[in-house]
C-alpha positions as CSV (number, residue, x, y, z in Angstrom):
1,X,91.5,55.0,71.8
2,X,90.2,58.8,71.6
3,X,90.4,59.4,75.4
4,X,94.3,59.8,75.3
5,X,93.8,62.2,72.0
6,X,90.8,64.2,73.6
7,X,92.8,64.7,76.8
8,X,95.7,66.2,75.2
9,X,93.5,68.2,73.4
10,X,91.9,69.8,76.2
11,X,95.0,70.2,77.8
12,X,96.6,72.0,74.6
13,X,93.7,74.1,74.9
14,X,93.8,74.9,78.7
15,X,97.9,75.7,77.7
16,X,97.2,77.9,74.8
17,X,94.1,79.6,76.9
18,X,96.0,80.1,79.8
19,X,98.3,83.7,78.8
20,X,94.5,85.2,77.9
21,X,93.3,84.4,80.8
22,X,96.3,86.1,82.5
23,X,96.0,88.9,80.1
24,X,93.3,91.0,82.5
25,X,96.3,90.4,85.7
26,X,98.8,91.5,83.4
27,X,97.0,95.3,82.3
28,X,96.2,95.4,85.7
29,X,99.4,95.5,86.7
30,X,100.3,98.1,84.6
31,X,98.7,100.4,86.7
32,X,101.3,100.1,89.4
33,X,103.9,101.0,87.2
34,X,105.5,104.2,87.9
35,X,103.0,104.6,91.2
36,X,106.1,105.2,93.4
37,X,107.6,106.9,91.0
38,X,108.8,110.5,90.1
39,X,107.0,110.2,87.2
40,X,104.1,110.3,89.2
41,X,103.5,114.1,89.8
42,X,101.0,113.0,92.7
43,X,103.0,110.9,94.7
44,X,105.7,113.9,93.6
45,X,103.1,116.1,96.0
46,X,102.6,113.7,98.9
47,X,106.7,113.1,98.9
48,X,107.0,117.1,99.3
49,X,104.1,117.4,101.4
50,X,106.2,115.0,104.0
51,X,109.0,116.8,103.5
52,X,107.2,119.9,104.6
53,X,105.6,118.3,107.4
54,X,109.4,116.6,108.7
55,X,110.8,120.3,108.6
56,X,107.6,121.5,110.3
57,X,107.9,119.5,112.9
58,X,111.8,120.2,113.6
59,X,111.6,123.6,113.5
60,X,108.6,123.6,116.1
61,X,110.1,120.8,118.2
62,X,113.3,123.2,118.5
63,X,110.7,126.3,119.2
64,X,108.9,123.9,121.8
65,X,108.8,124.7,126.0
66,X,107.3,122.6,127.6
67,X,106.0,118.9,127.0
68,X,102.5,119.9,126.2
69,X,103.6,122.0,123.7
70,X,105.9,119.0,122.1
71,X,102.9,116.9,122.3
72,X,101.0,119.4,120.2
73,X,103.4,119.6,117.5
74,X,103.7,116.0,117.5
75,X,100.0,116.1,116.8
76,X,99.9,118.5,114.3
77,X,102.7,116.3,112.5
78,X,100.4,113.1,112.6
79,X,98.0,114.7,111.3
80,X,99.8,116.2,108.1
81,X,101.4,113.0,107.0
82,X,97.6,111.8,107.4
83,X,96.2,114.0,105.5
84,X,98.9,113.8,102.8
85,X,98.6,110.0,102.6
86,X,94.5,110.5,102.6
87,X,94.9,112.6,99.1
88,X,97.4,110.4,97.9
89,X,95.2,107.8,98.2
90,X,92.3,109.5,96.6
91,X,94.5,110.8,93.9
92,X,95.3,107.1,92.8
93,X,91.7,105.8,93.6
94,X,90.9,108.6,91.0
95,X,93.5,106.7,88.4
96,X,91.8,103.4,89.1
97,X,94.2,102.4,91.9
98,X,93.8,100.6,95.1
99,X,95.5,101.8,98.0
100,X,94.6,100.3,101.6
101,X,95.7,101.3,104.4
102,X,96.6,98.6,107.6
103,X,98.0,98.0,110.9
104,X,100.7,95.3,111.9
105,X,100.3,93.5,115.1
106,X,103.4,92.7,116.6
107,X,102.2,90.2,119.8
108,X,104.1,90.1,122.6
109,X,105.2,87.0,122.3
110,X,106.8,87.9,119.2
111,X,108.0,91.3,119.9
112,X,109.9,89.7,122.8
113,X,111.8,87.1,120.5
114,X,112.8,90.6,118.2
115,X,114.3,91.9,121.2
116,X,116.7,89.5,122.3
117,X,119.9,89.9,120.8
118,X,121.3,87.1,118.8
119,X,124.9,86.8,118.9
């Protein structure tokens, strides 16, 4: 006879338990809010630093002779956007948030299925 009324007790507990428990996911998700933003004066800097780096890389492309010295620039390029994405990273690891970094595998398998056309 009690079963039925502890069970729906413990499940009106477990209901009214559950948006605290939540509570933590929801605070941390304020975090993110505004990250990719222009609010955010540090990704403000890493937007203008790949600005810099895309007109950079144009202007010496243009300037370029030969292919060693395209590969050089191309270089350099890489290496700016790295190095702006490295302090943007650091910047928000500094503010308590969590930026990884990660490849994509395409297999071949798959990338041959992408490049058929589908009519």
């Amino acid at each position: 006879m009690f079963k039925p009324i502890f069970a729906t007790a413990a499940a009106l507990a477990a209901l009214t338990a559950a948006p605290a428990a939540f509570a933590g996911d929801e605070i941390g998700r304020d975090k993110y809010v505004g990250l990719f933003d222009d609010s955010n004066s540090h990704y403000l800097d890493y937007k203008t630093d790949l600005s810099e780096a895309r007109r950079e890389l144009k202007k010496d492309l243009e300037d370029a002779d030969s292919p060693a010295d395209r590969a050089e620039v191309i270089g350099e390029f890489e290496r700016e956007v790295a190095d702006a994405e490295t302090d943007f990273i650091k910047e928000m690891a500094e503010r308590g948030v969590v930026l990884r970094r990660g490849t994509v595998t395409v297999e071949p398998e798959i990338a041959a299925l992408v490049a058929v056309p589908r009519y």
